[in-house]
C-alpha positions as a printed NumPy array, in Angstrom:
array([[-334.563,   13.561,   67.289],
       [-333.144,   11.128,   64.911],
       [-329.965,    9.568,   65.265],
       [-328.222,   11.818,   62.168],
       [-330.045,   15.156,   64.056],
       [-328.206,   14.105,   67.829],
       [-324.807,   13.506,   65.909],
       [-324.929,   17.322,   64.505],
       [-326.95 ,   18.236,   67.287],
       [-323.894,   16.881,   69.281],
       [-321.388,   17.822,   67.297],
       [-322.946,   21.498,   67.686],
       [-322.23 ,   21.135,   71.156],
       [-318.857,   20.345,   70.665],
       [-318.256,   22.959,   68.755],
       [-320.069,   25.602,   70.595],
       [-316.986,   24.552,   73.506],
       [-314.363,   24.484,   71.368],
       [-315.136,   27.513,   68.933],
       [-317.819,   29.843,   70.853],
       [-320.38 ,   31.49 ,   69.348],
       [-318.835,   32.758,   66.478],
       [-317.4  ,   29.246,   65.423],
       [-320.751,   28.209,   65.222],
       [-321.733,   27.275,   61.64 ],
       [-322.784,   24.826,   59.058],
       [-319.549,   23.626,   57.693],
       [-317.915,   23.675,   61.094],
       [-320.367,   21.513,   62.561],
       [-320.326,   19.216,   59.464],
       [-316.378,   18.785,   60.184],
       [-316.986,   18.661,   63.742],
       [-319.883,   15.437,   63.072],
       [-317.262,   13.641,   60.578],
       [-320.232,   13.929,   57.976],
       [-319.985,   15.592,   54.339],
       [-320.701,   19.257,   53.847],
       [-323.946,   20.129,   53.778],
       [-325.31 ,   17.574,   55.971],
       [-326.24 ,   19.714,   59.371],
       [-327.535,   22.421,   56.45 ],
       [-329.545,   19.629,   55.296],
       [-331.275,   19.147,   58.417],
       [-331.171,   22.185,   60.108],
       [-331.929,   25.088,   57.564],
       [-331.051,   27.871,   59.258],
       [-329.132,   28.893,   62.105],
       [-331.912,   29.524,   64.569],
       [-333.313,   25.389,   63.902],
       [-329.316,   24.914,   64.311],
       [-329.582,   26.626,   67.89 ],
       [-332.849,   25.189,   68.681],
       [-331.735,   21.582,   68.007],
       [-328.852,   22.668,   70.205],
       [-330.474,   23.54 ,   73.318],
       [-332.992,   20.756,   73.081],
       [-329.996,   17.92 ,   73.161],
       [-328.572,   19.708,   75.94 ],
       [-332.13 ,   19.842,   77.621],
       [-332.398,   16.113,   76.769],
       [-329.242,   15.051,   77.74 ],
       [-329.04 ,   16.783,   81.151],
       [-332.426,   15.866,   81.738],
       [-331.447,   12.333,   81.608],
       [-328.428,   12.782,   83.487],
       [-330.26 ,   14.399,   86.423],
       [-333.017,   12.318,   86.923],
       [-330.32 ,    9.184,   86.796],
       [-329.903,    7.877,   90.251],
       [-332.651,   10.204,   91.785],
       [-335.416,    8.12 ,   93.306],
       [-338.808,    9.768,   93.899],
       [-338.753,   10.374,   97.673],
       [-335.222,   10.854,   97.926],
       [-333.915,   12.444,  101.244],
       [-331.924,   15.811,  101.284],
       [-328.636,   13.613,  101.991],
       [-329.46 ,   11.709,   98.689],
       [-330.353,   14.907,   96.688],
       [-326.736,   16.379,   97.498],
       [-324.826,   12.977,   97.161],
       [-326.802,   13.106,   93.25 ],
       [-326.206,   16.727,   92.806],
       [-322.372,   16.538,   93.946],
       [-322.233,   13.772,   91.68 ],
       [-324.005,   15.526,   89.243],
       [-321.364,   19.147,   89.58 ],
       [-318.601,   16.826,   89.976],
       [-319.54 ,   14.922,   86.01 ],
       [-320.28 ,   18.552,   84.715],
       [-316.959,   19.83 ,   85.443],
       [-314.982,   16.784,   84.025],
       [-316.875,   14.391,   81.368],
       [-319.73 ,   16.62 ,   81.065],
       [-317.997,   19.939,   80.725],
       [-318.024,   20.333,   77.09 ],
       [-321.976,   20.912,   77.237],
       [-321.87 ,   23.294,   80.457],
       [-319.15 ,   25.555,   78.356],
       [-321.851,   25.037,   75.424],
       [-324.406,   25.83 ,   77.529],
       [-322.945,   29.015,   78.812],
       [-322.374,   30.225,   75.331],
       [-325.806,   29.911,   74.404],
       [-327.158,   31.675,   77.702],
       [-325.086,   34.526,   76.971],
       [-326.341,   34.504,   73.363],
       [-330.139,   33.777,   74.269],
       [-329.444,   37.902,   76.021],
       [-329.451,   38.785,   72.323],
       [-331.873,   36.49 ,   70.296],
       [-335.424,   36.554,   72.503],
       [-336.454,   32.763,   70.341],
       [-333.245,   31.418,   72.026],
       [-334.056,   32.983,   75.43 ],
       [-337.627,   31.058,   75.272],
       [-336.239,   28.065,   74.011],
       [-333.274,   28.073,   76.882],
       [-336.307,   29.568,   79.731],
       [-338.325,   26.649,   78.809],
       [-335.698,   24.118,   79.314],
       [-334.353,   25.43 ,   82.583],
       [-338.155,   25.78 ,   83.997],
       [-338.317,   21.678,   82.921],
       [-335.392,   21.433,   85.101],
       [-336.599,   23.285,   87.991],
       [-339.839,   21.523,   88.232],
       [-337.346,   18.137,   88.624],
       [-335.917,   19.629,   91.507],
       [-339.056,   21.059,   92.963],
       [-341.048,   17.542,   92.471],
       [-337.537,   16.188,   94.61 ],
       [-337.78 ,   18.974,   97.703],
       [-341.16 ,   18.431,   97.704],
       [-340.976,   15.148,   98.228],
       [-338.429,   15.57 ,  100.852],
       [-340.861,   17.946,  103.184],
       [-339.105,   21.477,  102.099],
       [-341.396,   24.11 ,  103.092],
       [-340.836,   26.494,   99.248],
       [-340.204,   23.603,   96.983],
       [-340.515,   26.117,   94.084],
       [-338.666,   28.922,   95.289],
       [-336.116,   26.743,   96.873],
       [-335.373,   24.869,   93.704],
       [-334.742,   27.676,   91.588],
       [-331.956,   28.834,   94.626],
       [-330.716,   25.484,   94.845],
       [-330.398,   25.686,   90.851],
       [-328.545,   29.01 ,   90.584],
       [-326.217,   27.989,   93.534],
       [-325.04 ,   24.398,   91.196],
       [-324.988,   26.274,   88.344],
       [-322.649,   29.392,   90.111],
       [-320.461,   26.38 ,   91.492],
       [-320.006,   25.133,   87.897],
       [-319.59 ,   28.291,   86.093],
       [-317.186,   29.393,   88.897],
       [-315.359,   26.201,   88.23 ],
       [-315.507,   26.039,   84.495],
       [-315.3  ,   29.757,   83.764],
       [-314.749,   31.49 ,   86.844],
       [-311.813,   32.688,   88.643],
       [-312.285,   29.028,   90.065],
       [-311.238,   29.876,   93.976],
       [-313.788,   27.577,   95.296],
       [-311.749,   24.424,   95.38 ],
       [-313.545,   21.808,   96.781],
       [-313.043,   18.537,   97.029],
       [-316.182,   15.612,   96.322],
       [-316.638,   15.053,   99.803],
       [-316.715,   18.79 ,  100.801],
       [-318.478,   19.919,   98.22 ],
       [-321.262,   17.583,   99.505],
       [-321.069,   18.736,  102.885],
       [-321.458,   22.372,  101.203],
       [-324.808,   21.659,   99.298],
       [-326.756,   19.653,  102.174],
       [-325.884,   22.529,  104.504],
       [-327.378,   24.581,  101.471],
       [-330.895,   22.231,  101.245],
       [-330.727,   21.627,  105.031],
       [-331.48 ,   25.178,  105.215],
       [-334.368,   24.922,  103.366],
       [-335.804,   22.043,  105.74 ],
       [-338.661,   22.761,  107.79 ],
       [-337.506,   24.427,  111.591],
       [-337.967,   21.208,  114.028],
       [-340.309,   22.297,  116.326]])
């Protein structure tokens, strides 16, 4: 994307947190980007390229985000210190695109391009996390990744949108998810 197309694309996001759905528009997202009316019209025509760019900057940002820190090879105890990191940005700097991100899964239900567009970017996520169990001996890399990924994503939704009773604090929450891919280890024999 160009730098103009992340700004709305980003502002989009911010919007999508703040508003919902419904607040979702043009001239909102134009206000939202601090550019002149018109401009995200300009370069998003419609409000399905709108929602496209949308869920690709999320993809690209949280794509970037994950693979930060996360050597190839890494250990279990290094995937859960990343992925508690990772929960623990997502519900403070970085919860403004999980609340965006929410609204658009809930709206994908109801618009089948969305749903590809948002399938195709969580299946690029999953294949991270399988190419990181793999690499740490799990027996179901793919099956275990997509667990692993529902269980963060149920932690920050709880959290975020939830009745939030999980409370936990960094340090337990990482005990809580290498438990979680310790289970998916190989049995020592």
């Amino acid at each position: 994307m160009t730098e103009r197309r992340d700004m709305l694309a980003d502002a989009a996001i911010a919007t999508l947190a703040r508003e919902g759905m419904r607040g979702l528009t043009h001239r909102a997202v134009d206000k939202a980007a601090s550019l002149p009316e018109g401009s995200c019209s300009y370069y998003f025509r419609t409000r399905r390229s709108l929602l496209q760019a949308t869920v690709e900057r999320l993809e690209e940002i949280d794509t970037e985000e994950f693979t930060t820190g996360l050597a190839p090879g890494a250990d279990l105890n290094e995937i859960a210190e990343a992925a508690t990191l990772l929960v623990v940005h997502w519900t403070t700097a970085g919860r403004e695109r999980m609340l965006a991100r929410y609204e658009l899964a809930l709206e994908a239900n109801r618009r089948p391009e969305l749903r590809e567009l948002f399938l195709k970017a969580g299946a690029r996520t999953r294949a991270l996390l399988t190419a990181l169990l793999a690499a740490a001996g799990t027996p179901d890399p793919a099956n275990q990744a997509r667990l692993f990924a529902a269980y963060l994503d149920g932690l920050i939704f709880d959290h975020l949108a939830g009745a939030g009773a999980l409370d936990l604090t960094p340090g337990d929450l990482q005990n809580a998810l290498l438990t979680t891919l310790r289970a998916f280890a190989p049995d020592p024999a």
